[in-house]
Backbone atoms as SQL, in Angstrom:
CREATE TABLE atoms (id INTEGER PRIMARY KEY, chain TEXT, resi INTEGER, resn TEXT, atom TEXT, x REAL, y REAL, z REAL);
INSERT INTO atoms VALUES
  (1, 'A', 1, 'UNK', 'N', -42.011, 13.937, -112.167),
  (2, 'A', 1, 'UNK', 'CA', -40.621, 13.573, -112.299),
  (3, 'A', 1, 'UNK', 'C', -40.368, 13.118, -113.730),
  (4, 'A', 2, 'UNK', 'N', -38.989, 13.743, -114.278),
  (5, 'A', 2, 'UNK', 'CA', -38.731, 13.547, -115.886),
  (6, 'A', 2, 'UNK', 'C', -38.239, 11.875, -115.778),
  (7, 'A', 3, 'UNK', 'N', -37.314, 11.844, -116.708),
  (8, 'A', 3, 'UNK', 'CA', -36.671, 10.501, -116.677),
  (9, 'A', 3, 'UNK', 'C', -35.394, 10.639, -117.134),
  (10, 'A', 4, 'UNK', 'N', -35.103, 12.142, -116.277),
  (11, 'A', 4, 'UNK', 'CA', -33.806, 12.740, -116.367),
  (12, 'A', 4, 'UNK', 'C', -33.779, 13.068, -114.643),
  (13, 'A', 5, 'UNK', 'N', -34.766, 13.271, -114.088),
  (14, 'A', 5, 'UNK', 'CA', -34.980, 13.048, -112.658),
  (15, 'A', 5, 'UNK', 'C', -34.735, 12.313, -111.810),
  (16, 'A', 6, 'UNK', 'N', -33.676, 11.651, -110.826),
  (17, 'A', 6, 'UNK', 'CA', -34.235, 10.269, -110.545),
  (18, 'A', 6, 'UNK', 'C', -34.732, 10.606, -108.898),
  (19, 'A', 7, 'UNK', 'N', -35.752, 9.589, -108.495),
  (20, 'A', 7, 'UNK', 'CA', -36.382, 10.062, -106.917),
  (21, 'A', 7, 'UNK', 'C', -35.231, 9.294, -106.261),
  (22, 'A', 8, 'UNK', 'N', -34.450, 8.559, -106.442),
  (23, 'A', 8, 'UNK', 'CA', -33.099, 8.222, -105.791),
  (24, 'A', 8, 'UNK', 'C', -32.384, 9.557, -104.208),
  (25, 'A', 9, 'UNK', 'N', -32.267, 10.626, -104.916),
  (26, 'A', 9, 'UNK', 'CA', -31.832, 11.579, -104.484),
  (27, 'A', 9, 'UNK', 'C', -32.998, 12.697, -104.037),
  (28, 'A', 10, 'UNK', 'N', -34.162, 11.963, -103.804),
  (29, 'A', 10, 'UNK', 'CA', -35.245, 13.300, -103.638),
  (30, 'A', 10, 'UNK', 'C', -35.900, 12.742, -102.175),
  (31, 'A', 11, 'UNK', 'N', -35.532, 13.936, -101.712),
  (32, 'A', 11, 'UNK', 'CA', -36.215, 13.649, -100.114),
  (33, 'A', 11, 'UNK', 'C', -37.713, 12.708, -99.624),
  (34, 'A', 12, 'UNK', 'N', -37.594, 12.170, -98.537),
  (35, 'A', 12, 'UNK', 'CA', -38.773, 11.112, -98.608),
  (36, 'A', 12, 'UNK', 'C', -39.275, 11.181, -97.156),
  (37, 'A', 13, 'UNK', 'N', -40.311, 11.113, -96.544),
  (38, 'A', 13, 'UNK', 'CA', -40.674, 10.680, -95.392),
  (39, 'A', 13, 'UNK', 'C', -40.729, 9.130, -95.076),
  (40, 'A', 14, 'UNK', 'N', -40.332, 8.675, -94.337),
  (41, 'A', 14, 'UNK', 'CA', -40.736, 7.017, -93.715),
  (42, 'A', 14, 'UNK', 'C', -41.185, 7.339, -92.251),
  (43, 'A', 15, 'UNK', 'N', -42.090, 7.106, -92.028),
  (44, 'A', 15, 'UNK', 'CA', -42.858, 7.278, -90.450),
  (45, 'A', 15, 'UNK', 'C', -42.581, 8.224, -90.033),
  (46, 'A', 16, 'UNK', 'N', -41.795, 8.122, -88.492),
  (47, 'A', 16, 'UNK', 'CA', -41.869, 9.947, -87.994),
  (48, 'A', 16, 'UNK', 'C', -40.397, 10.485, -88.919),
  (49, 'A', 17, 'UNK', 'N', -39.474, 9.762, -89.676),
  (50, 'A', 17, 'UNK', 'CA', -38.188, 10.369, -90.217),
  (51, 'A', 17, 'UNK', 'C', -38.382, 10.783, -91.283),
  (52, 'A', 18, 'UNK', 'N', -37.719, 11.955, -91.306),
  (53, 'A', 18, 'UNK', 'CA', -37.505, 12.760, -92.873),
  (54, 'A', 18, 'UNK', 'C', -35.779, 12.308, -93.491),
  (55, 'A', 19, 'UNK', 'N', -35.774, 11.538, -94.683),
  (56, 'A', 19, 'UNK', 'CA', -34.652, 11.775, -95.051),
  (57, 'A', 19, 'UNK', 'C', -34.577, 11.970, -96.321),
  (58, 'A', 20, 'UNK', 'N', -32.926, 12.988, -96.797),
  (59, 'A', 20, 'UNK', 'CA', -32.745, 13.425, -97.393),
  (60, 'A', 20, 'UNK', 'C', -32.670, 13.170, -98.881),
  (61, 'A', 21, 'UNK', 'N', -32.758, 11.766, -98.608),
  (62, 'A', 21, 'UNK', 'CA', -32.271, 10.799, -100.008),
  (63, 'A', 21, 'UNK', 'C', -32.945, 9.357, -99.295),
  (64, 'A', 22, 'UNK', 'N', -32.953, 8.433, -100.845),
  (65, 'A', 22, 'UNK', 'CA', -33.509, 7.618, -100.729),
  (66, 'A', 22, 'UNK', 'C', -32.463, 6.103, -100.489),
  (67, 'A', 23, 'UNK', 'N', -31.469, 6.251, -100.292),
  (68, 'A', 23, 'UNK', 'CA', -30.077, 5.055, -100.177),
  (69, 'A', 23, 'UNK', 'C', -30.741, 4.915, -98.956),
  (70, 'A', 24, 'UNK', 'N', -30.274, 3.691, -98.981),
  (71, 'A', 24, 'UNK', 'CA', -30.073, 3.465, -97.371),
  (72, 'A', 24, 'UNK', 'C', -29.001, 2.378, -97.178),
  (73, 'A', 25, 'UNK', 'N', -28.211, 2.361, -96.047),
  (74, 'A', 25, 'UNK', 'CA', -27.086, 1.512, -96.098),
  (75, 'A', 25, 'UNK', 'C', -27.755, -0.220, -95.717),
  (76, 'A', 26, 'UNK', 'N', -27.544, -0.878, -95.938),
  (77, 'A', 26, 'UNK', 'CA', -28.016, -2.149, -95.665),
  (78, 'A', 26, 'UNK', 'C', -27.423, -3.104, -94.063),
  (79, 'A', 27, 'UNK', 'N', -28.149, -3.996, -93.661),
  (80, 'A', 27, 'UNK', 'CA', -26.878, -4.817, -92.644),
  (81, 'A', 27, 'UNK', 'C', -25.986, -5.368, -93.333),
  (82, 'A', 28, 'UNK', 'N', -24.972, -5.348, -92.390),
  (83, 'A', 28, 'UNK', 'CA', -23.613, -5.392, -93.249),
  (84, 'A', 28, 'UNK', 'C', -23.254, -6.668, -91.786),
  (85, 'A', 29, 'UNK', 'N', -22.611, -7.955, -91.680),
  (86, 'A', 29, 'UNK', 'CA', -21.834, -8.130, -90.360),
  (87, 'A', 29, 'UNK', 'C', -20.690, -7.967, -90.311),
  (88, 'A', 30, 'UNK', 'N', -20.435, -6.951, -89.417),
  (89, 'A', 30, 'UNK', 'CA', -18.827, -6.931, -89.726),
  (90, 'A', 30, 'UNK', 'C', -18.323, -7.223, -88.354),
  (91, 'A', 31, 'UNK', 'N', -18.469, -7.860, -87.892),
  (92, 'A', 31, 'UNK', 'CA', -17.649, -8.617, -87.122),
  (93, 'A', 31, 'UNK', 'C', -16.429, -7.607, -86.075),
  (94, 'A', 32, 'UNK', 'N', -17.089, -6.645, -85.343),
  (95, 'A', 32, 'UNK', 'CA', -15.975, -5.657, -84.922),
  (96, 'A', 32, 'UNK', 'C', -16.737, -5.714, -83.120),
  (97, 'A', 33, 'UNK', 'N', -17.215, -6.883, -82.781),
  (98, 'A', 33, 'UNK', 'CA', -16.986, -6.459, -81.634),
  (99, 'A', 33, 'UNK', 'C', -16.163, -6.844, -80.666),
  (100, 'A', 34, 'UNK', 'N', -16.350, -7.058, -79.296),
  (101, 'A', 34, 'UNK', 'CA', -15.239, -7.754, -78.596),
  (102, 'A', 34, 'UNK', 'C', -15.513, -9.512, -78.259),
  (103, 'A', 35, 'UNK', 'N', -14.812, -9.928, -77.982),
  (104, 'A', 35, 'UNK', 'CA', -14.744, -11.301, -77.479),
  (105, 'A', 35, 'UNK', 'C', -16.150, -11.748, -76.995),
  (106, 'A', 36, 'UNK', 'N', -16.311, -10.589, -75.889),
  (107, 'A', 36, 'UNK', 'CA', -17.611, -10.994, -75.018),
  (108, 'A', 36, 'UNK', 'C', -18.809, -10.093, -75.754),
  (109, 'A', 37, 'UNK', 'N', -18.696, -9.673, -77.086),
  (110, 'A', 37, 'UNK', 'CA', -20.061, -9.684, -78.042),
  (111, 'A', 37, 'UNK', 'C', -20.242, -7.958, -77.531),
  (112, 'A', 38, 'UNK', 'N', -19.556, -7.518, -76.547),
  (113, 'A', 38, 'UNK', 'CA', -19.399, -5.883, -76.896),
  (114, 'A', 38, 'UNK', 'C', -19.110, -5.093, -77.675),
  (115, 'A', 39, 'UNK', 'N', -19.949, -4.421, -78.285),
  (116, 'A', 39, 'UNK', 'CA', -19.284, -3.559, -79.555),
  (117, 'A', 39, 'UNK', 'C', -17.991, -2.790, -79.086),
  (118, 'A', 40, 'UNK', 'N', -16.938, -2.650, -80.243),
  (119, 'A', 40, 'UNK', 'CA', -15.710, -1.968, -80.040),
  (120, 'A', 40, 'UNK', 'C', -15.554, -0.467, -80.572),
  (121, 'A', 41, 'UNK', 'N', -14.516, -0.107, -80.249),
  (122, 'A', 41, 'UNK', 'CA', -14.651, 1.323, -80.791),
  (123, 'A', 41, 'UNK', 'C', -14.832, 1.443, -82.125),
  (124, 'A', 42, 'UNK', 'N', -14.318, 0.632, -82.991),
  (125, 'A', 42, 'UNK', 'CA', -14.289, 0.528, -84.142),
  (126, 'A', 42, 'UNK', 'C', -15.428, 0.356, -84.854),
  (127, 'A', 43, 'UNK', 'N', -16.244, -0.248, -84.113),
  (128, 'A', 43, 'UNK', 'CA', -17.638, -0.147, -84.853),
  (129, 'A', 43, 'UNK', 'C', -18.202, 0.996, -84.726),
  (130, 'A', 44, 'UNK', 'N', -18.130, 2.058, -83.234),
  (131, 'A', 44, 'UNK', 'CA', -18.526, 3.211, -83.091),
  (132, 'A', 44, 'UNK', 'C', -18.111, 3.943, -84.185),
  (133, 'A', 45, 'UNK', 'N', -16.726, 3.794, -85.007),
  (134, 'A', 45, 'UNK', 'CA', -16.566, 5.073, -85.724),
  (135, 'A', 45, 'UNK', 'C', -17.237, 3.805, -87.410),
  (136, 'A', 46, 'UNK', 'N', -17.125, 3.092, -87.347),
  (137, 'A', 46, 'UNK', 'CA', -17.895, 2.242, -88.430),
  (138, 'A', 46, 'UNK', 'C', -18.825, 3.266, -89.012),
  (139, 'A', 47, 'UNK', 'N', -20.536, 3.173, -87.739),
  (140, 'A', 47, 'UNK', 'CA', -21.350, 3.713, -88.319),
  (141, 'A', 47, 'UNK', 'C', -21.482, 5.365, -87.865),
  (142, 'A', 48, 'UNK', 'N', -20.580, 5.859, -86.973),
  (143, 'A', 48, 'UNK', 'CA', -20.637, 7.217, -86.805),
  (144, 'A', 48, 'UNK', 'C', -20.142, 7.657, -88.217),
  (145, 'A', 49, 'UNK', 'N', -19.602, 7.327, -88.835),
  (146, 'A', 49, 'UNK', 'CA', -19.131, 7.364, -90.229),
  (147, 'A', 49, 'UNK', 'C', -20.189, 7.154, -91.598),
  (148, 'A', 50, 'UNK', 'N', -20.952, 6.269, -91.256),
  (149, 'A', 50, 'UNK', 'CA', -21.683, 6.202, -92.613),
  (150, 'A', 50, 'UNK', 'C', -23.127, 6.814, -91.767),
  (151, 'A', 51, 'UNK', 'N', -23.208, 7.294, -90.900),
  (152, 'A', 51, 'UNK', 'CA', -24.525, 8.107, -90.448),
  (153, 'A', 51, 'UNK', 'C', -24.264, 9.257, -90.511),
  (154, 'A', 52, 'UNK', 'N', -23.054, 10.015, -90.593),
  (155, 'A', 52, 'UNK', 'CA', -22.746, 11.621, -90.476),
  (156, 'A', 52, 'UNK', 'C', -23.628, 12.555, -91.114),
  (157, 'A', 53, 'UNK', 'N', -24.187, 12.254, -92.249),
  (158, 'A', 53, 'UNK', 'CA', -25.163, 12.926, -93.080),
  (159, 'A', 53, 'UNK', 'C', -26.457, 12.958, -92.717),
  (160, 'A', 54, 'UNK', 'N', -26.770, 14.318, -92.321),
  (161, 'A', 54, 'UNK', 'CA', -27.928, 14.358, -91.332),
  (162, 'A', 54, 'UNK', 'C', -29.321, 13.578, -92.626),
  (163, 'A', 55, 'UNK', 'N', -30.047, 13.080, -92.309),
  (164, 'A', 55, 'UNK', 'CA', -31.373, 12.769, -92.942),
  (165, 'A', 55, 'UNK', 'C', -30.904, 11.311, -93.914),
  (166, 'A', 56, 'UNK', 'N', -29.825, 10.750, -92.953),
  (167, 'A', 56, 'UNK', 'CA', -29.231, 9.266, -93.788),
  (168, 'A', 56, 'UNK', 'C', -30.357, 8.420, -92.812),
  (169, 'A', 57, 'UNK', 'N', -30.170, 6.974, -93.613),
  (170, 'A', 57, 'UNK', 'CA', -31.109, 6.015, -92.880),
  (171, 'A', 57, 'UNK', 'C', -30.176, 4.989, -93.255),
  (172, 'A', 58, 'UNK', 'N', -29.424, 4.108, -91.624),
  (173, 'A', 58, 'UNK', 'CA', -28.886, 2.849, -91.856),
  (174, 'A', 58, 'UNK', 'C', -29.187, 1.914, -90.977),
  (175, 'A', 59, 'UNK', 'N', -29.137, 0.226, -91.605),
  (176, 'A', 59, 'UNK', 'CA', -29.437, -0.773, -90.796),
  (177, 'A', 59, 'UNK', 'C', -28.459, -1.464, -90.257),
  (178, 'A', 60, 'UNK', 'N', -28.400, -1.158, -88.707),
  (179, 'A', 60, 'UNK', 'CA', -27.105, -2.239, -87.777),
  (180, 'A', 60, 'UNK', 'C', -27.007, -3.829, -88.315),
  (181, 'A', 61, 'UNK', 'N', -26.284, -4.016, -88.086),
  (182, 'A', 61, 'UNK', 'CA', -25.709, -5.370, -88.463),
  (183, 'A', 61, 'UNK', 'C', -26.476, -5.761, -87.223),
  (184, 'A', 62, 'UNK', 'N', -26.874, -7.478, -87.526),
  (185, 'A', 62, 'UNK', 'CA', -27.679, -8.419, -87.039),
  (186, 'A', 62, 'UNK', 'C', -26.910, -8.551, -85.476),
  (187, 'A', 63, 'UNK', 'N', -27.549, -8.793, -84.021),
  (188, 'A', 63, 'UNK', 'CA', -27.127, -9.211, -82.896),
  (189, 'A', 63, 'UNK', 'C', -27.454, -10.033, -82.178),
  (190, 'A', 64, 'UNK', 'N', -26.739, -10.711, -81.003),
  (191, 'A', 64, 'UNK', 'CA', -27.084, -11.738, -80.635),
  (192, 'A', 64, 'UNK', 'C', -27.867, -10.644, -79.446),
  (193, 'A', 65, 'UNK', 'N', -29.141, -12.004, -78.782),
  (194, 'A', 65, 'UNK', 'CA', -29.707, -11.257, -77.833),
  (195, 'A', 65, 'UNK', 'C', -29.854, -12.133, -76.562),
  (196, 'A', 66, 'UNK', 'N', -29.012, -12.936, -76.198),
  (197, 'A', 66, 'UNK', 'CA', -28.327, -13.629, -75.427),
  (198, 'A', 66, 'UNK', 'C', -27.308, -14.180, -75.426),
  (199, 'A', 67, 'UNK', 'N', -26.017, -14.297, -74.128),
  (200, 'A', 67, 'UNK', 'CA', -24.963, -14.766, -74.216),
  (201, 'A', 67, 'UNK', 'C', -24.677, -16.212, -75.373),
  (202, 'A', 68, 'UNK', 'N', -25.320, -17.126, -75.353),
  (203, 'A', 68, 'UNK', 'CA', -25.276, -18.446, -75.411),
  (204, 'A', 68, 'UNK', 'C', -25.733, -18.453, -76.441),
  (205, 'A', 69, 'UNK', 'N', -26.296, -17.546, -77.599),
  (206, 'A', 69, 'UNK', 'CA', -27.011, -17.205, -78.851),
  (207, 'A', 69, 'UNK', 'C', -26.228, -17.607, -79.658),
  (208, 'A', 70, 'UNK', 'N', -24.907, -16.684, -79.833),
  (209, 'A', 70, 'UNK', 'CA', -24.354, -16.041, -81.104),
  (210, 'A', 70, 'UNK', 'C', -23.767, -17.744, -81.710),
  (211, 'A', 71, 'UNK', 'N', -23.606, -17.932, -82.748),
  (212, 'A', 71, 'UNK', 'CA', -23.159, -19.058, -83.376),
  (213, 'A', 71, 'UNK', 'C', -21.616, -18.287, -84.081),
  (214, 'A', 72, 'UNK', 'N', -21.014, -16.832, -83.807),
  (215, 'A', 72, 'UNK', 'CA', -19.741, -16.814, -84.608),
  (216, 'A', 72, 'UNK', 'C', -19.044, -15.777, -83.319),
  (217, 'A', 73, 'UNK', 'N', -17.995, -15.510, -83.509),
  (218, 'A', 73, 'UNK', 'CA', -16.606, -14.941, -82.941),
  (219, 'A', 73, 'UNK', 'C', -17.806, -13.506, -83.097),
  (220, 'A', 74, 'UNK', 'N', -17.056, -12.739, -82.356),
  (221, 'A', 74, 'UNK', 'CA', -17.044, -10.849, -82.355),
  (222, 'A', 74, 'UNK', 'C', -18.273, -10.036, -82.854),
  (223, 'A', 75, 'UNK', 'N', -19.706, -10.949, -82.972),
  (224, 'A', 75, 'UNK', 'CA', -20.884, -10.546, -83.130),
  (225, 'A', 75, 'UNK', 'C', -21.464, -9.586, -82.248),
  (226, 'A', 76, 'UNK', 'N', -21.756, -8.503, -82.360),
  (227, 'A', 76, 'UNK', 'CA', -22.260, -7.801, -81.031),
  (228, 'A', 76, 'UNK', 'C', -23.859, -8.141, -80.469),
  (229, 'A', 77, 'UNK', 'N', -23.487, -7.591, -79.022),
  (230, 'A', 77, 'UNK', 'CA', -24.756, -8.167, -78.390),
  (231, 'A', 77, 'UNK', 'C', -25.747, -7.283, -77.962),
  (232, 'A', 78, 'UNK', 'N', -26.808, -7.565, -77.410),
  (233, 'A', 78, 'UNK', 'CA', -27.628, -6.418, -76.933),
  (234, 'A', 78, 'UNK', 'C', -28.197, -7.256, -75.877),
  (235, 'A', 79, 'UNK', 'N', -27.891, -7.979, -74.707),
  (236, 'A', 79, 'UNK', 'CA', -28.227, -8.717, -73.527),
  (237, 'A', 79, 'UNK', 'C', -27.472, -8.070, -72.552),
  (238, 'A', 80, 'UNK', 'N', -26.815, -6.942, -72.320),
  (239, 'A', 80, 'UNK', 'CA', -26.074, -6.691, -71.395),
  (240, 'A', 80, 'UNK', 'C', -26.283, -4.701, -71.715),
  (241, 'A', 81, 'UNK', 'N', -25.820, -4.318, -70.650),
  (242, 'A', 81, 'UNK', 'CA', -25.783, -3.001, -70.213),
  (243, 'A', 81, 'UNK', 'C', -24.857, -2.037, -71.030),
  (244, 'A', 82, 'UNK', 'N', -23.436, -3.023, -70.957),
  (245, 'A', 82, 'UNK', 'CA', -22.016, -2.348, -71.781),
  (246, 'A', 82, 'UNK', 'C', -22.381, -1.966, -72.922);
């Protein structure tokens, strides 16, 4: 690689994933779920949106993993089925 090259943009393996580039989106909290810590639609098109690019790699925002956990408003959860 020159130093007109950058590996930024050059395909990479990480474990069993191949991706295309080397970005990766970071956790972000954005605060889009419902009352009762269910994610909303809005988060669905959130990261259906910044994942569209096949061989992207992104990290969900942080969740509570019990009701009685979360310390803020509209955090999503992963203790329930919904």
């Amino acid at each position: 690689m020159s130093s007109s090259t950058s590996a930024l943009f050059s395909p990479i393996r990480v474990g069993k994933m191949s991706l295309q580039h080397r970005i990766v989106l970071s956790p972000l909290s954005r605060f889009r779920a419902h009352s009762d810590h269910v994610p909303g639609p809005h988060a669905a098109a959130y990261y259906s949106q910044r994942g569209s690019v096949p061989g992207t790699l992104l990290t969900t925002e942080g969740t509570i993993i019990f009701q009685n956990a979360g310390g803020y408003d509209y955090v999503p959860g992963i203790y329930t089925d919904e």
